[in-house]
BALUM-232928 format. One record per residue (C-alpha): x, y, z; residue in three letters. Coordinates in steps of 0.05 Angstrom, whole numbers, padded with zeros to 5 digits, always signed. Each point is the difference from the previous one (the first is absolute). Layout:
! residues N
XYZALA;...
This chain:
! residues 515
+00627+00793+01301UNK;-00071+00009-00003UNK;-00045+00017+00064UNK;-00033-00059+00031UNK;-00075+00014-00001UNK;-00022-00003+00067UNK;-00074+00030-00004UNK;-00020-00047-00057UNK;+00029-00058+00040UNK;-00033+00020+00068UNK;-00062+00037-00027UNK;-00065-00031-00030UNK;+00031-00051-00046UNK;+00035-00031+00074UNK;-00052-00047-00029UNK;-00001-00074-00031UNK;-00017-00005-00080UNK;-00063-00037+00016UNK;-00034+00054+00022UNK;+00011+00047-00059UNK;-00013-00047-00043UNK;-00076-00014+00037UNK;-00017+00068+00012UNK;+00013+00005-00078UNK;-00059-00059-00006UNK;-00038+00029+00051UNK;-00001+00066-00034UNK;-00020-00029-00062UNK;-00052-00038+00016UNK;-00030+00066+00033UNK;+00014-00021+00079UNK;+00044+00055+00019UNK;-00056+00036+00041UNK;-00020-00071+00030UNK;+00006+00011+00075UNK;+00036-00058+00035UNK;+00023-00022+00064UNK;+00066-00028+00013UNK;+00020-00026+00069UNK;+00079-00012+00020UNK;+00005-00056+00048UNK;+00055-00056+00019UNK;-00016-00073+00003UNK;+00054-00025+00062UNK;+00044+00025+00039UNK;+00071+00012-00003UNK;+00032-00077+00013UNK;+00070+00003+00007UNK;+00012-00076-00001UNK;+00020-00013+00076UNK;-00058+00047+00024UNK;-00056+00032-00031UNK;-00040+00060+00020UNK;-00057+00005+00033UNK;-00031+00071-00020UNK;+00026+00062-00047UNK;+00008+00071+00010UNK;-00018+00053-00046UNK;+00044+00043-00031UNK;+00009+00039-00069UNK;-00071+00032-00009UNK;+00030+00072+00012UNK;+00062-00006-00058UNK;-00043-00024-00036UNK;-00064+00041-00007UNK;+00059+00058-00005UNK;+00019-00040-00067UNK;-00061-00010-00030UNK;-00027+00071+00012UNK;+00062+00040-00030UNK;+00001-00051-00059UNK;-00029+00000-00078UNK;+00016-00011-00077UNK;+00046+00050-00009UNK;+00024+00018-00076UNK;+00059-00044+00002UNK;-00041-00065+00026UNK;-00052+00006-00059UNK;+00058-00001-00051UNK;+00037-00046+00034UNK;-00066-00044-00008UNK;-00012+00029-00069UNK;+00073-00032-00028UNK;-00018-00068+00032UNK;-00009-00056-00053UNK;-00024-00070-00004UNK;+00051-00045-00038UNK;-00035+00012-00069UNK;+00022+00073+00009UNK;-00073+00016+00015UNK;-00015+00049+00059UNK;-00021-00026+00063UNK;-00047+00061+00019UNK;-00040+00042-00041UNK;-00005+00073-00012UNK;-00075+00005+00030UNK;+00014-00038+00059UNK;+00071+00044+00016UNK;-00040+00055-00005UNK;-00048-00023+00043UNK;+00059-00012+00052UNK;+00026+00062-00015UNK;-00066+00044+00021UNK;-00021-00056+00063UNK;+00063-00041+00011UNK;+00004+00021+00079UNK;-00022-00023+00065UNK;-00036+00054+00014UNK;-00082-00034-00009UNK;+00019-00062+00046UNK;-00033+00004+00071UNK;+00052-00053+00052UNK;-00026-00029+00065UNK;+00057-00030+00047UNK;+00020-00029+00061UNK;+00035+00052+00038UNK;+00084-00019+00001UNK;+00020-00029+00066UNK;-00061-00041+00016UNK;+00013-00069+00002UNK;-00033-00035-00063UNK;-00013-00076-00016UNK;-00008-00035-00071UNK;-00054+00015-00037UNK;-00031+00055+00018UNK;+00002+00067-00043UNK;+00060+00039+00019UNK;-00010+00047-00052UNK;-00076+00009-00041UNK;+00010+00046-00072UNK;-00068+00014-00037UNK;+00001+00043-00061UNK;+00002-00011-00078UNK;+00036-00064-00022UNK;+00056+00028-00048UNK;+00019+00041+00063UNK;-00003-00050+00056UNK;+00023-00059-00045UNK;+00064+00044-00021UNK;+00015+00007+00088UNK;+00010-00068+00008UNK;+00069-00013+00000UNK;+00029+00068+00036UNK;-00049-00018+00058UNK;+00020-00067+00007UNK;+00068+00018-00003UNK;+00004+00065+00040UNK;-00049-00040+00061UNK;+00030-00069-00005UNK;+00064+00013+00015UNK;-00018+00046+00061UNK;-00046-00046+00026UNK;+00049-00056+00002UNK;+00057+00045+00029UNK;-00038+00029+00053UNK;-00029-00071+00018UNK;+00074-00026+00010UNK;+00019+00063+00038UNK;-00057-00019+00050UNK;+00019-00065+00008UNK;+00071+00015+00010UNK;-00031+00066+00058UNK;-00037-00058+00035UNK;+00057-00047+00006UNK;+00052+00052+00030UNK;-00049+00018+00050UNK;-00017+00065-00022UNK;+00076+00021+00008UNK;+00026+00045-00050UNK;+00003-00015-00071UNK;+00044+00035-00047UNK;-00004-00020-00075UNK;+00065-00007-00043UNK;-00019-00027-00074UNK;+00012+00046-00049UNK;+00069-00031-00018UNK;-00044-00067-00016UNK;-00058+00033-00018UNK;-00041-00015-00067UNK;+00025+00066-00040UNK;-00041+00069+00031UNK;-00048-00053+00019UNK;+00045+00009+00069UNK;-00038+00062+00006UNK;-00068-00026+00004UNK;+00029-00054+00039UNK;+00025+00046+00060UNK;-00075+00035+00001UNK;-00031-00064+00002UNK;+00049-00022+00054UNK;-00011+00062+00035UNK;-00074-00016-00001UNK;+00009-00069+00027UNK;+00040+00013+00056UNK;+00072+00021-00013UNK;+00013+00066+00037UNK;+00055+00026-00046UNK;+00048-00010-00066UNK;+00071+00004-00022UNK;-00025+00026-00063UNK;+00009+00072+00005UNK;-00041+00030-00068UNK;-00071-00035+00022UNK;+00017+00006+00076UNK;-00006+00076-00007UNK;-00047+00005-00055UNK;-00055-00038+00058UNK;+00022+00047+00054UNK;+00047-00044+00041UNK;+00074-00005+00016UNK;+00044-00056-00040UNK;+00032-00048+00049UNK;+00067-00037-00004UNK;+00067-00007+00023UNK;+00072-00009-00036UNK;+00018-00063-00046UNK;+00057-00052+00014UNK;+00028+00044-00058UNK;+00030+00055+00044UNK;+00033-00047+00054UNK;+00028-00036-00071UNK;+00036+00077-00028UNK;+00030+00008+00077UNK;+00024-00060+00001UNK;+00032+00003-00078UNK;+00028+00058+00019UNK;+00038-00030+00060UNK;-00045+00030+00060UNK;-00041-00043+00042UNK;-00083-00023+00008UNK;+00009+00052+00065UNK;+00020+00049-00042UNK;-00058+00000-00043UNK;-00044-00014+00061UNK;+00026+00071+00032UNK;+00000+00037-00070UNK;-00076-00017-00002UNK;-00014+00008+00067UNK;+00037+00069-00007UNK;-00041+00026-00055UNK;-00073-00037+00027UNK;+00014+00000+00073UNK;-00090+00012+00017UNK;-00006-00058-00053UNK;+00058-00052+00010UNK;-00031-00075-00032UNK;+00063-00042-00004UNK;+00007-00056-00049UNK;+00046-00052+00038UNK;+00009-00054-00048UNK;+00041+00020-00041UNK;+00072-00046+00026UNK;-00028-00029+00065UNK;-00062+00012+00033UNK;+00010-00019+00074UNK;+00091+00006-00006UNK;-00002+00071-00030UNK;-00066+00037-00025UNK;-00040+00005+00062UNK;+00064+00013+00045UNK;+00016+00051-00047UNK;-00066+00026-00001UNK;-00004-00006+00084UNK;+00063+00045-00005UNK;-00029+00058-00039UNK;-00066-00008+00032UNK;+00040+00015+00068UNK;+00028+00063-00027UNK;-00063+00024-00036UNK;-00025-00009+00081UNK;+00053+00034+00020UNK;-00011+00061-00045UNK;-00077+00002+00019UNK;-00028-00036-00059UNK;-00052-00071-00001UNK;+00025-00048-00044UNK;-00050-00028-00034UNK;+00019-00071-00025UNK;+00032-00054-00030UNK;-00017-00031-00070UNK;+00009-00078-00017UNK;+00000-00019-00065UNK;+00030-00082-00009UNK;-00001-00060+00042UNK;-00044-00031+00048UNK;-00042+00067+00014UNK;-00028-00033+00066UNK;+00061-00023+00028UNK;+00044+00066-00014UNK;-00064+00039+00027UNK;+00000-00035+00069UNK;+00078+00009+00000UNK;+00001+00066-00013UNK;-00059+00017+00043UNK;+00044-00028+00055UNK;+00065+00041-00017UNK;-00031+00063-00005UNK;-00038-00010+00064UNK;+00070-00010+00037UNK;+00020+00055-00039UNK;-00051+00039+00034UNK;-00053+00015-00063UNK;-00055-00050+00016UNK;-00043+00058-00047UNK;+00044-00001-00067UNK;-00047-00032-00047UNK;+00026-00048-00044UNK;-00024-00011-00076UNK;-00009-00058-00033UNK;+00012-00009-00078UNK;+00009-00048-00049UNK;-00053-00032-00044UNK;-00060+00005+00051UNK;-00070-00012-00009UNK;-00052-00016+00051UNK;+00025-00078+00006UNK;+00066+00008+00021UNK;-00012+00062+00047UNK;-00051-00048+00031UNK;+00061-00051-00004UNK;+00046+00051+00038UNK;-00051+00018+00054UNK;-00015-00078+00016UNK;+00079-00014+00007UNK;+00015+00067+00046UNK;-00053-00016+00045UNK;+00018-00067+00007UNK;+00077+00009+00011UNK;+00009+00075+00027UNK;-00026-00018+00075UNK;+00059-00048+00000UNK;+00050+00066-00005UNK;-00048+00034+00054UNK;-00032+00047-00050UNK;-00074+00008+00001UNK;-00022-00020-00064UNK;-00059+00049-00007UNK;+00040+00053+00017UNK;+00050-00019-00056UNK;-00054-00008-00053UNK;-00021+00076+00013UNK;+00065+00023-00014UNK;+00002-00036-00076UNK;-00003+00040-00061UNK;-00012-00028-00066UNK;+00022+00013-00061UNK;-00030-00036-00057UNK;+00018+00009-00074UNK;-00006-00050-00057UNK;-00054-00056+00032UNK;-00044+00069+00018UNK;+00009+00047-00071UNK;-00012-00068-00043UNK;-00042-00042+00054UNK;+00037-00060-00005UNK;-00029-00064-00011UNK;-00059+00028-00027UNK;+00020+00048-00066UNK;-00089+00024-00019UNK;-00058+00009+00025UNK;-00053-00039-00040UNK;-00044+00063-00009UNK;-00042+00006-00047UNK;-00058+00044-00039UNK;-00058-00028-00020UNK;-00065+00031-00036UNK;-00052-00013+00043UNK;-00064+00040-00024UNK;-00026+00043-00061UNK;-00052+00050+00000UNK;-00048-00007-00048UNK;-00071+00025-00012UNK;+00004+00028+00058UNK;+00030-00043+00047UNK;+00061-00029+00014UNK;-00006-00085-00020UNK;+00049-00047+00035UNK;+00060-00030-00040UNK;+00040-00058+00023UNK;+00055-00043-00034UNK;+00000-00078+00023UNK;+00066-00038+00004UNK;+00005-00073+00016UNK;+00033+00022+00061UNK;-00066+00020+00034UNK;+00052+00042+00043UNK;+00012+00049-00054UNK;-00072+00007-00021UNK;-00015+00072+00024UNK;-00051+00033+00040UNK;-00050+00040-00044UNK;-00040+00058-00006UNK;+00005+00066+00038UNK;+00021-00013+00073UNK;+00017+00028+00070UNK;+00043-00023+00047UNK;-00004-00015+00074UNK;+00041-00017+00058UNK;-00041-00042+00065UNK;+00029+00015+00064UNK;-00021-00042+00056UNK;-00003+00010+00074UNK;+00079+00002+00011UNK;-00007+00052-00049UNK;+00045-00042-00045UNK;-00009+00004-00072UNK;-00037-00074-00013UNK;-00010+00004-00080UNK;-00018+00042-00055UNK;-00055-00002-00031UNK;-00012+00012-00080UNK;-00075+00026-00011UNK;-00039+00021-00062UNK;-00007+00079-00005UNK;-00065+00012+00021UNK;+00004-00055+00066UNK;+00007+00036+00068UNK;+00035-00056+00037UNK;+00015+00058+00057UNK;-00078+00001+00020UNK;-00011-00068-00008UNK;-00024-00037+00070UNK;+00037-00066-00022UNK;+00062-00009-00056UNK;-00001-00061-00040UNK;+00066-00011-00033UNK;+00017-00047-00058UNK;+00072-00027-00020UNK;+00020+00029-00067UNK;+00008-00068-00039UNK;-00026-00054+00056UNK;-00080-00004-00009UNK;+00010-00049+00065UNK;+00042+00050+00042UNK;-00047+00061+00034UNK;-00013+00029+00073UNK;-00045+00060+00041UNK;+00012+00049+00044UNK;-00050+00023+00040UNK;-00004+00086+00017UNK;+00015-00008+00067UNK;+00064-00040-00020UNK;+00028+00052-00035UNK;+00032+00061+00031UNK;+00011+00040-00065UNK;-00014-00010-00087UNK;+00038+00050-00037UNK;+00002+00015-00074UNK;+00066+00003-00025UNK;-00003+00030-00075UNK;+00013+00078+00004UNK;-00017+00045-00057UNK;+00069+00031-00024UNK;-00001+00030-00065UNK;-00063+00021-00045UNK;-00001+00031-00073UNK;+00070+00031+00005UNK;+00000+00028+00069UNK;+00019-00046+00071UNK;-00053+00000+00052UNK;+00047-00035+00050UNK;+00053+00036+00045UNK;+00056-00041-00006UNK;+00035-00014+00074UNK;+00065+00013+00021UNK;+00047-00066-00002UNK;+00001+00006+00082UNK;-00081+00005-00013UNK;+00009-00062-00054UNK;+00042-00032+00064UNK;-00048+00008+00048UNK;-00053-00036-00043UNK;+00038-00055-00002UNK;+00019-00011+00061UNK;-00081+00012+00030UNK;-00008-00060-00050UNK;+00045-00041+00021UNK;-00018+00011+00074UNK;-00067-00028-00015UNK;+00017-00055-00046UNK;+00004-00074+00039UNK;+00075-00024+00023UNK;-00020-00054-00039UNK;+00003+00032-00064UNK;+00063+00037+00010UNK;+00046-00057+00021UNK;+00058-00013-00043UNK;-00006-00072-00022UNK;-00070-00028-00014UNK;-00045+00053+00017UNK;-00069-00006+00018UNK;-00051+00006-00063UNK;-00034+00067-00004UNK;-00072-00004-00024UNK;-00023+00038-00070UNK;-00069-00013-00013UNK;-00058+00013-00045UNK;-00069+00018+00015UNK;-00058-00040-00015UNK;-00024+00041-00057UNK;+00076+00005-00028UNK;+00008-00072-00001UNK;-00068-00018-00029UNK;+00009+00048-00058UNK;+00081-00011-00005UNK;-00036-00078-00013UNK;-00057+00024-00050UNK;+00052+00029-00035UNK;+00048-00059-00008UNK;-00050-00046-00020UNK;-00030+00051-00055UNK;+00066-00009-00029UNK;-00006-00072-00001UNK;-00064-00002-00033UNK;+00025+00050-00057UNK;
């Protein structure tokens, strides 16, 4: 059986058709050296039909500048390319412009500008800025959309589902529903976005932090097959992990015979000098059975054993969960904030393929060309005025007022330095009717968020840790409004344009009119 190819499917040619077939035109008609900019942005947020986000986080930028340094056209991908044929049996690509790939097909002259992963980011604005020749940069496209989508949306979900557990541990389980070794870049982004460990054991260790689980229903199943009993397999476990005892109690009958089982080996783990740790549920009402078995184990005499929650979570239904145990556990005499701090979650498929909401509508847009000298705006208008892009060569700024609260960011032409300005006029992207000021003394901090990461073949940008990444992230959510971070209808978050940007994002669009 012949070897799948894995480097030409992952390498350069992880690419769509379109943009070979381009960069052929563009090399033709001379415009290889043409320095462009290209900005990656996303439109909305994640909306996951019975709640929608309210901000993003950032995530991907490090896996991915790691691709697109170590790739190029290696011998195999030119002659892959030179076998292609159109349907008349003619070849798709040329000699002179597969050499041409051959001697400059890299990544190598592009210069990337980026938001750092972990800050909170909001539609619109340029997550990611690549300037450099326009075979090169056009032929990036679809890796970077699909290398920082995905991230992006997974470690937005993961945040949501952090804020909605109250910050108590998060442990993601996916890979079993994972999209193929997508899983992979699923549990970083989760990581990112608030999880605090994975089941899956490869990338767990290959980031630098311990995999996480428990046992399955499949090992009280083979006890019980082979005519033992649930307590059996309880004690067999317990006997073998007696520092690290997580009990899955569901497996017959939660309340009648998995967590008095589990009380029972708990009692001699005590016994022998050991902590048990917890109790896993996995079916039924999770609320009710928590508050039950919060109240058993308690009379058992382990108010601490934690107990984990699984089974199709996301941020809705952990939200769900909290709302019913704080409403019905002070009936049982349990204090209900001191029962919420001893939940786990573990959350697998709605997490690894964020449920409800499958993409991230990001996209990369050119934006500018430099020509005689200068670089000249480019812009593309839709009839949907909201995806009519911002262009021209930008910065990017975030307004925090007094509160120190991040208020809006702020989209600027290059050369505008919104940071010394005594007032800030700001513009709605699409809505000539829609603008407001701030002035100086209104604002506590403006900070520009674009970060040089990568010039001419060599990075420029120490990459952070992921507890670095983590810390980012949760700085930005500190100072982002309650508002914004609520699960159902949050609060708009303003992204604006300058005066100048908006005037000559305007001149533009009605050039193209008059042409």
């Amino acid at each position: 059986m012949k070897k799948f190819d894995f480097a030409t499917a992952e390498g350069i040619l992880f690419t769509d058709q379109y943009q070979l077939t381009m960069a052929q035109v563009y090399y033709k008609m001379g415009f290889y050296e043409k320095e462009v900019q290209f900005e990656h942005f996303f439109r909305s947020y994640p909306d996951y039909g019975t709640h929608k986000a309210g901000y993003c986080i950032n995530a991907g930028l490090q896996w991915f500048m790691n691709w697109m340094r170590d790739v190029r056209f290696q011998k195999q991908d030119i002659e892959y390319l030179r076998n292609q044929k159109e349907s008349t049996g003619k070849r798709v690509f040329e000699d002179d412009f597969l050499d041409w790939l051959k001697s400059n097909g890299s990544f190598e002259n592009l210069t990337v500008q980026a938001i750092p992963e972990g800050r909170v980011v909001h539609p619109n604005v340029p997550l990611t800025v690549v300037q450099g020749p326009m075979i090169n940069a056009q032929i990036l496209e679809t890796a970077l959309l699909n290398q920082l989508n995905f991230q992006i949306l997974i470690a937005t979900k993961a945040s949501r589902i952090k804020e909605q557990g109250k910050g108590q541990l998060l442990l993601e389980f996916g890979a079993r529903r994972g999209h193929d070794r997508g899983a992979n870049a699923g549990v970083r982004a989760a990581l990112i976005g608030g999880a605090d460990f994975s089941s899956n054991v490869g990338i767990s260790h290959a980031l630098g932090y311990p995999p996480k689980g428990t046992h399955a229903h499949s090992m009280v199943q083979l006890f019980l097959a082979l005519g033992m009993s649930e307590l059996d397999s309880f004690k067999a476990y317990a006997d073998i992990y007696p520092d690290n005892c997580i009990l899955l109690v569901d497996t017959i009958d939660t309340l009648n015979s998995g967590i008095p089982n589990a009380i029972k080996v708990f009692e001699e783990l005590k016994k022998k000098g050991h902590k048990p740790l917890g109790i896993r549920l996995d079916s039924g009402d999770l609320a009710h059975l928590t508050i039950e078995a919060a109240n058993m184990l308690n009379n058992a005499g382990f108010p601490d054993v934690k107990i984990v929650l699984s089974n199709e979570l996301d941020e809705l239904n952990i939200w769900q969960i909290i709302t019913q145990i704080k409403d019905e556990s002070q009936q049982r005499g349990i204090d209900p904030d001191s029962l919420v701090k001893r939940l786990v979650y573990g959350v697998g498929t709605r997490l690894i393929t964020s449920a409800g909401c499958s993409a991230l509508g990001g996209v990369y847009k050119l934006v500018a060309v430099h020509d005689s000298g200068e670089w000249l705006p480019a812009i593309k208008v839709s009839e949907n005025v909201s995806k009519t892009p911002n262009p021209g060569n930008k910065k990017v700024w975030r307004i925090y007022d007094n509160r120190n609260k991040s208020t809006a960011d702020l989209i600027s032409l290059k050369d505008e330095k919104v940071d010394e300005q005594d007032k800030i006029d700001l513009h709605h992207p699409t809505d000539h009717s829609k603008s407001r000021s701030f002035a100086r003394q209104d604002i506590n901090t403006i900070e520009s968020l674009l970060t040089d990461i990568y010039k001419k073949g060599k990075f420029v940008y120490d990459f952070p840790s992921i507890d670095g990444i983590r810390k980012q992230r949760e700085s930005d959510l500190e100072r982002l409004d309650s508002g914004v971070k609520r699960l159902l209808a949050p609060h708009y978050y303003h992204v604006s344009l300058t005066p100048s940007l908006w005037q000559e994002k305007q001149r533009l669009i009605k050039s193209l009119y008059k042409s």
